[in-house]
C-alpha positions in Angstrom: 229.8 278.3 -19.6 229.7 277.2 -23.2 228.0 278.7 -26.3 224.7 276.9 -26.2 223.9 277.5 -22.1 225.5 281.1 -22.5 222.7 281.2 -25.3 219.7 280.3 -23.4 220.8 281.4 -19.9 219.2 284.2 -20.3 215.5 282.9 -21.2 213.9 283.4 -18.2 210.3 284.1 -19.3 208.5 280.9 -18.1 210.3 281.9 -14.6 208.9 285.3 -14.7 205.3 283.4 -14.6 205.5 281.0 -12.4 207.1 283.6 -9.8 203.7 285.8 -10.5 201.8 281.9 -9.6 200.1 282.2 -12.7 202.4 279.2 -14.7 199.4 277.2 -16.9 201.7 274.9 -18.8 202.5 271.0 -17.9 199.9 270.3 -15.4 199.8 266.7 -14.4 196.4 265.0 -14.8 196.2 262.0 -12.0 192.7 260.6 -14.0 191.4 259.8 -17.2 190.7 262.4 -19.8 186.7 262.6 -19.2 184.7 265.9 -18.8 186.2 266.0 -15.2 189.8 265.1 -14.2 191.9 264.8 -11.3 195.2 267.8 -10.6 196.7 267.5 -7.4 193.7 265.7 -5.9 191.2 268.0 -7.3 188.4 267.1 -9.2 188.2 270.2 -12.0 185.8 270.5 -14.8 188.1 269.7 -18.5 186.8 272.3 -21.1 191.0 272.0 -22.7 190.5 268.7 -24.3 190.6 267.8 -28.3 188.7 264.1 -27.4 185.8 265.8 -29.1 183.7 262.7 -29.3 184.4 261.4 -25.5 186.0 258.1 -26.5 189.9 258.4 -24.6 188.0 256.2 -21.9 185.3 254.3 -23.7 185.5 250.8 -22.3 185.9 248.9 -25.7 188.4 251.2 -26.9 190.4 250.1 -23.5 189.3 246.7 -24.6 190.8 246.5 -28.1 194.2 248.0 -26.7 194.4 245.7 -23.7 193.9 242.5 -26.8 196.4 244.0 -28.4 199.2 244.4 -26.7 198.4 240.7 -25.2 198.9 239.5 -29.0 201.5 241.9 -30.3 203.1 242.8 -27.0 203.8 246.7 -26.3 205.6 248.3 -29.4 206.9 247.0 -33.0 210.4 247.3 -32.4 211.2 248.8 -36.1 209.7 251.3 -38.7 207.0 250.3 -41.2 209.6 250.3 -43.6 211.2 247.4 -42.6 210.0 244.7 -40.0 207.4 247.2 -38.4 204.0 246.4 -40.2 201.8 244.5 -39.0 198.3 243.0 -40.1 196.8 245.6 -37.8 198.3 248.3 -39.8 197.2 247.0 -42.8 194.1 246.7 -41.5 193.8 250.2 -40.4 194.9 252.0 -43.5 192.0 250.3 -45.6 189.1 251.7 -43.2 190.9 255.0 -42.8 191.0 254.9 -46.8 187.0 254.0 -46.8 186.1 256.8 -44.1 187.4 259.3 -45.9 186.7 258.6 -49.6 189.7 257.7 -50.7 191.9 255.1 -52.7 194.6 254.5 -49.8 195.7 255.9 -47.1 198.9 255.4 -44.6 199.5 256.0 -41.2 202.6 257.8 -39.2 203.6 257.4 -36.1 202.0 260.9 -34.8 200.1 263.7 -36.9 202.8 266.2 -36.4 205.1 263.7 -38.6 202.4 263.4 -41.5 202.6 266.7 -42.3 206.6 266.8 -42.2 206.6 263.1 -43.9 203.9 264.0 -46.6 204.6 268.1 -47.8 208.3 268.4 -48.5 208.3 264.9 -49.9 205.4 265.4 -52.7 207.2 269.2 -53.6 210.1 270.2 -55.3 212.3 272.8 -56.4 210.5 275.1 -58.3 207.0 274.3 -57.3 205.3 276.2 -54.5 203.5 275.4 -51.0 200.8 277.8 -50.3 199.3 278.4 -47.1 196.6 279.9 -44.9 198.8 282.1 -42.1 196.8 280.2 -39.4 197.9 276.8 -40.5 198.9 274.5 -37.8 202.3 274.3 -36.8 203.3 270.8 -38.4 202.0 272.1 -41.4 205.0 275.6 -40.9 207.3 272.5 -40.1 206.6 270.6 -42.9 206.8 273.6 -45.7 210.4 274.5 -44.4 211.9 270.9 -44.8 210.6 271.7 -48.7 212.5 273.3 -51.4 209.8 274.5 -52.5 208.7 278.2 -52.5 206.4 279.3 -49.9 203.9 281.9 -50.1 201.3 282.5 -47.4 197.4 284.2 -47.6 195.3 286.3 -45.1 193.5 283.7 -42.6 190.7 282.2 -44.9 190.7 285.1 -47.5 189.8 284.2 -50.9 190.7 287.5 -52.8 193.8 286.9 -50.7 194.7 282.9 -51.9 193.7 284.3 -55.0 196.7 286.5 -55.6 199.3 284.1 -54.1 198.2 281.6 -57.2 198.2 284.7 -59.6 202.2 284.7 -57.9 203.2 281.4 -59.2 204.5 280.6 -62.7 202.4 277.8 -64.9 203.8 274.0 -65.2 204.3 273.7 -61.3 203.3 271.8 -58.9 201.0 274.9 -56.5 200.0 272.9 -53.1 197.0 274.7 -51.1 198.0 273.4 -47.9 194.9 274.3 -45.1 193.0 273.2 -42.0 189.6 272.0 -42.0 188.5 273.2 -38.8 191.4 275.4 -37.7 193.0 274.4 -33.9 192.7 278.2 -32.6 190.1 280.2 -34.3 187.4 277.0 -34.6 186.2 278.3 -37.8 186.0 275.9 -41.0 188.0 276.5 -44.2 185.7 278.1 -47.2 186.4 274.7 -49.1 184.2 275.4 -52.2 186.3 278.8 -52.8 189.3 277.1 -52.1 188.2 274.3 -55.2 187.2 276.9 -57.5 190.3 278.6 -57.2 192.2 275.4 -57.2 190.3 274.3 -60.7 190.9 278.1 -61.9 194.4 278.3 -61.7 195.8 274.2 -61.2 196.3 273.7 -57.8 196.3 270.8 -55.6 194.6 270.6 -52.6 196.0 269.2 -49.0 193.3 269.3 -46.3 194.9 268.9 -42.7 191.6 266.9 -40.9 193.2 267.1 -37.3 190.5 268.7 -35.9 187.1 268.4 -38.2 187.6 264.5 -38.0 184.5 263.2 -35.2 182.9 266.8 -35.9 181.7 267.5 -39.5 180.7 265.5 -42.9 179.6 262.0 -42.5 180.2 260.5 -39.4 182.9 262.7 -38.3 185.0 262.3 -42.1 185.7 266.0 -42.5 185.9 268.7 -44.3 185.7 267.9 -47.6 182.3 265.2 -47.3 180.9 268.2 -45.1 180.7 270.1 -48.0 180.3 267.3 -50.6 183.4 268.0 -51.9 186.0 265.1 -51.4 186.6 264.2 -54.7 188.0 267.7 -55.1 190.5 267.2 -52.2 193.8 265.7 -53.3 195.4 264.7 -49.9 194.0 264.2 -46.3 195.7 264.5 -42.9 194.4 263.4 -40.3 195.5 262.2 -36.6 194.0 259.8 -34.0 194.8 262.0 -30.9 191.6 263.9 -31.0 188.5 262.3 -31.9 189.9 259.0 -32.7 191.0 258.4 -29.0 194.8 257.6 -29.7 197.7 258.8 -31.1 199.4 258.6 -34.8 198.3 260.1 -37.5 197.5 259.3 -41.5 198.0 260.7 -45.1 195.1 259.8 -47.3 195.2 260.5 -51.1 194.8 258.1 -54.7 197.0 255.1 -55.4 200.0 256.5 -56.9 200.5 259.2 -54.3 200.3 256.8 -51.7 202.8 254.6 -53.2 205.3 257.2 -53.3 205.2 258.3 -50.2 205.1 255.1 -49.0 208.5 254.5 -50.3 210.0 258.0 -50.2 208.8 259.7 -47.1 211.3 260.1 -44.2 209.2 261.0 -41.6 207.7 257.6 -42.4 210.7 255.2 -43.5 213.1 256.5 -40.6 210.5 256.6 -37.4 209.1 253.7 -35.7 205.8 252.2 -36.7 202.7 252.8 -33.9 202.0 250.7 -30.9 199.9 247.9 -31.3 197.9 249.0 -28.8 197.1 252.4 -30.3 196.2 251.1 -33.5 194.0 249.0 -32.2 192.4 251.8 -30.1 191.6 254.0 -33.3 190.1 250.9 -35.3 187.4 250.4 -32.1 187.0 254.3 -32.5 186.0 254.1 -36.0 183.8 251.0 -35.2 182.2 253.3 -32.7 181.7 256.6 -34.3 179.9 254.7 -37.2 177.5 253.1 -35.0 177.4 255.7 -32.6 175.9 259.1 -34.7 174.4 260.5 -32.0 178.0 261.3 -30.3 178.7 263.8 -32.9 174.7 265.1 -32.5 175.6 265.8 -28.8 178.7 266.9 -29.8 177.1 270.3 -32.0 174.0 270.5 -29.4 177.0 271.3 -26.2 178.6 273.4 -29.0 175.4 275.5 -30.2 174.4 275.7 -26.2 178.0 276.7 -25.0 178.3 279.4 -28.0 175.1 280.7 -27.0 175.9 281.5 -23.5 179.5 282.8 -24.5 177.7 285.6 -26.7 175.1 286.6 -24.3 177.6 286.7 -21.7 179.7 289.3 -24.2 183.0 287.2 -24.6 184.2 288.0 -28.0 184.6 284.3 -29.8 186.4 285.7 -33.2 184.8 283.4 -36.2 184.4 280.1 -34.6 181.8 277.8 -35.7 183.1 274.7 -34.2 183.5 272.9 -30.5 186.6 275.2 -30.2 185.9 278.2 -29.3 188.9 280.9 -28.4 187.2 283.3 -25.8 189.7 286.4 -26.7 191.7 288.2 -24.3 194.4 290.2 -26.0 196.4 290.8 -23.1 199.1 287.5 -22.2 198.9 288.4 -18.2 195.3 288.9 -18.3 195.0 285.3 -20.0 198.0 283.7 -17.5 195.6 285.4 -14.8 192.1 283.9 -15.7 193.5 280.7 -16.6 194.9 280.6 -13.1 191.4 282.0 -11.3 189.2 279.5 -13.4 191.9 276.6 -12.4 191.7 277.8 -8.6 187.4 277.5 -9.3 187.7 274.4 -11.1 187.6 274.7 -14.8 190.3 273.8 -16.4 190.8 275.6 -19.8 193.8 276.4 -22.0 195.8 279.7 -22.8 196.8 280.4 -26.2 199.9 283.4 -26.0 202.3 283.9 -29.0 204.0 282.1 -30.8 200.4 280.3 -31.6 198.7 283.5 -32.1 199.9 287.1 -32.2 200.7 289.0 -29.9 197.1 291.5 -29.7 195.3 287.6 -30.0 196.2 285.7 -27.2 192.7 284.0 -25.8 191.8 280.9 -23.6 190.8 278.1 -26.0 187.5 277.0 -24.7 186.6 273.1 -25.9 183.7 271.2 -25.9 183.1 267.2 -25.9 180.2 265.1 -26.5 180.1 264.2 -23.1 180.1 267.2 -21.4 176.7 267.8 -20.2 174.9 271.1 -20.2 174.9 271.6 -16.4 178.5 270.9 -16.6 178.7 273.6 -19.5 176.4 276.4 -17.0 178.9 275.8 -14.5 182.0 277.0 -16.6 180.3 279.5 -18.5 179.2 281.2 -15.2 183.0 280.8 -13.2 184.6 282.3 -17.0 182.4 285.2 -16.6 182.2 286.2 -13.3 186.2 285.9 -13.1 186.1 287.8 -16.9 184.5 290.9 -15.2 186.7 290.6 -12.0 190.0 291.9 -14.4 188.2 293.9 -16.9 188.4 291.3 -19.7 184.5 291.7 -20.2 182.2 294.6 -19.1 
């Protein structure tokens, strides 16, 4: 046995679960990904989707991809670098730049690879990346590719992001890296501390959109329009997996930015460009989301209603205000175990164990769409309970 299987021979935790039956991970889907898919022949109700606004199957989304990939074919054979760019692209980058309020914007092949393309690129030796603790993991990723310092603050605590700028010496570049809606705890960054800090002590400000894209501020554009605040927002990440019904992502940001990274980032340079088809599939999403409003209305009256029920019910939803809400657990077998019960009942939902939250955190991450409708919601809320009380996770 060499070094590397003598190394991981012994990992054997993902064995010990699926030998208890209670293994939630990989599940094959047989359908589309509506409010209801197929597993293993089973129709079971989806609350562990991010396709917030419903569009992963909207029929001119489907469309637009089937066009073009009949006009581009299947893939661009090359980065965008070099011979990987097409009109489509182009295209793309300029309404992304208009949603979101600013000068120009460029996409990556996935979101995960704008946060590692765009963070250690823009920072240096000697400057410093500072970031909420709850920050998403391309955003942990991207810090240690820097050679930049990195200091981290309590999970949306001012006072806190307050004394890791007092930390840093003057003249440098200070970049408050955060999410907008953040992917666990479905709470929304305090954006208009965050700016007055920024402005107190010269900081820059990223705002990872992964999530609060589709779901607050103008039709869906995030974080910073939801508070009227955009032109205090430096750079934008955001990805078309979730509400933009594909998969890529973009960096968003004023001219000169943009043309650096354009030219220096290596997440962007050395990676091939998106599928035709996928681009296409988030410019029909934008098309719709703009003349569509009332998806996003839906969207916040399933949240409100679901949120209700969860409260009444007791479940203990931390600090969320958003379609994700993390019904907390704080035991990992208990959350394996009524992930597995509500999947036996039909509900599919997702457990959330360490390394994505701590240890005395875990929770199952309980997601609303658009299209989800509030009988649909009853039906979950009711099966989550009942199974809750059966293993002591609720009274």
């Amino acid at each position: 046995m060499n070094l590397l299987h003598k190394r991981y021979a012994s990992y054997k935790e993902p064995q010990k679960v699926k030998a208890s039956g209670m293994y939630p991970f990989f599940r094959p889907i047989e359908s589309d990904q509506s409010t209801e898919v197929t597993i293993n022949g089973k129709k079971v109700l989806m609350f562990g989707s991010n396709s917030y606004l419903g569009l992963t199957n909207h029929p001119e989304i489907k469309e637009a991809s089937i066009k073009a990939i009949e006009k581009y074919g299947t893939g661009c054979a090359g980065s965008r670098f070099l011979n990987g760019t097409l009109d489509l692209h182009i295209e793309l980058e300029q309404k992304l730049a208009e949603y979101v309020g600013k000068d120009e914007a460029i996409v990556y092949s996935t979101g995960f690879q704008s946060n590692l393309g765009v963070i250690p690129t823009i920072t240096h030796r000697n400057d410093y990346i500072i970031l909420d603790n709850q920050d998403h993991a391309s955003i942990i990723e991207g810090s240690r590719l820097s050679f930049a310092k990195v200091l981290k603050f309590e999970h949306n605590n001012m006072d806190s992001l307050e004394k890791m700028l007092q930390k840093c010496k003057p003249g440098h570049l200070k970049l408050i890296v955060v999410d907008g809606i953040f992917s666990m705890e479905g709470d929304i960054i305090n954006l208009p501390e965050v700016v007055k800090l920024a402005e107190q002590y010269e900081g820059t400000i990223m705002v990872d959109e992964a999530h609060s894209l589709g779901v607050i501020g103008k039709y869906g554009s995030g974080t910073g329009p939801h508070f009227g605040l955009q032109s205090k927002v430096d750079i934008v990440m955001g990805t078309f997996s979730k509400s933009l019904a594909s998969i890529g992502g973009f960096i968003a940001s004023d001219f000169d930015t943009i043309n650096y990274l354009r030219h220096n980032s290596r997440s962007l340079i050395f990676s091939a460009s998106i599928t035709p088809a996928s681009t296409a599939s988030v410019l029909a999403a934008l098309e719709i989301i703009k003349r569509e409003p009332e998806r996003i209305e839906k969207l916040w009256a399933n949240t409100h209603y679901a949120m209700k029920l969860l409260k009444a019910a007791g479940f203990d939803l931390g600090h969320s205000e958003s379609p994700i809400m993390p019904i907390y657990v704080r035991d990992m077998m208990k959350t394996f175990k009524i992930t597995q019960l509500l999947f036996e009942d039909g509900v599919f939902v997702n457990p959330v164990i360490s390394p994505a939250v701590a240890n005395d955190s875990t929770l199952i991450r309980f997601s609303l769409m658009a299209t989800h409708e509030f009988d649909q919601i009853d039906i979950a809320v009711e099966k989550i309970t009942k199974h809750a009380r059966s293993i002591g996770i609720i009274a």
